[in-house]
N, C-alpha and C positions, 0 to 999 in steps of 0.2 A: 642386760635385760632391757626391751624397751619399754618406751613412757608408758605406753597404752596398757602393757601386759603390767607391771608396774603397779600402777593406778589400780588396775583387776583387782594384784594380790592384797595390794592394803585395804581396798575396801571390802574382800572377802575375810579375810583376817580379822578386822574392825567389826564385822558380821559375826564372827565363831567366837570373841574376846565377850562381845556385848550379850549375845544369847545363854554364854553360859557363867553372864556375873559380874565378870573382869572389869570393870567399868574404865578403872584405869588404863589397861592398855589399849582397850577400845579408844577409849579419844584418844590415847597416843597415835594409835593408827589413821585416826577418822583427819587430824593436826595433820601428819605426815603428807597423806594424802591433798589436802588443800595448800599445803606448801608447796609441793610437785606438780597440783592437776592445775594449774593456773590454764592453760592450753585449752581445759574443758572447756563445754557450753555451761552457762550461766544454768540453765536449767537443772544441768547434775551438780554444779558445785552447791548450787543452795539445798538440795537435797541433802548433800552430804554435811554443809553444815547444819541443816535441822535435826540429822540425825545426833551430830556430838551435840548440839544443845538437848540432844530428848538424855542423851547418856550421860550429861554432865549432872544435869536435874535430877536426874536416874540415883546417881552417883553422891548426890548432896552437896555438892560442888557450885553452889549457889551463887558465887561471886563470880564464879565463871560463864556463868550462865548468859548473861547481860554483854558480854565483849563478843563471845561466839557469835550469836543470834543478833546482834543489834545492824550489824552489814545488811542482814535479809529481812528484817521489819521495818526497816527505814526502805528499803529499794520497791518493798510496794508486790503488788505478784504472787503468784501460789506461793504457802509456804509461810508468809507474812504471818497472816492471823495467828497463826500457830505460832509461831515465835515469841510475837508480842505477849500470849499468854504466858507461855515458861518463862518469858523476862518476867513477866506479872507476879507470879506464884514465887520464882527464886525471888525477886523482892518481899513480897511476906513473910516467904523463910525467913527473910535476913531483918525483918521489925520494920521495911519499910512501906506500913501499909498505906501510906500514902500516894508514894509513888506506882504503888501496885496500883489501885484505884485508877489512877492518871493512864497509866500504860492498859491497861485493858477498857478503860474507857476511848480511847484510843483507837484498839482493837477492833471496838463495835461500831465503828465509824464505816 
């Protein structure tokens, strides 16, 4: 199979896992995919990773949250703000409402 077709099926798959719940295989697939698509443009990779950071938060995978997304709020760029918040909120989750503060204050910059 090639890369491109590839790269299709996991991030369709990662689509059909996440719509109906799956969370977990979803980011397995969504991981998969950013392992293999390195090749992409920047523009689809950071999409695909805000999507595992929406599924990881999705998912309550909160310590996860913060490693995903932290590559595409620091890079600046569509997609950022949004990051920074689920990094925001999974720190909440996780009792650190300080850092939350900090990172969404951040955000509104």
């Amino acid at each position: 199979m090639s890369g491109a077709k590839e790269w299709t099926i996991r991030l369709a798959m990662a689509a059909v896992f996440d719509r109906h719940g799956d969370r977990t295989r979803a980011a397995e697939q969504y991981r998969r995919w950013l392992a293999a698509g390195a090749a992409a443009p920047a523009a689809e990779r950071n999409e695909v990773r805000l999507r595992l950071g929406r599924t990881l938060f999705a998912a309550g995978r909160n310590a996860e949250v913060e490693p995903a997304l932290s590559p595409l709020a620091e890079a600046g760029g569509p997609g950022a703000a949004e990051a920074m918040l689920l990094i925001g909120r999974s720190q909440f989750r996780r009792g650190q409402q300080t850092a939350a503060v900090q990172t969404w204050q951040r955000a509104a910059q």
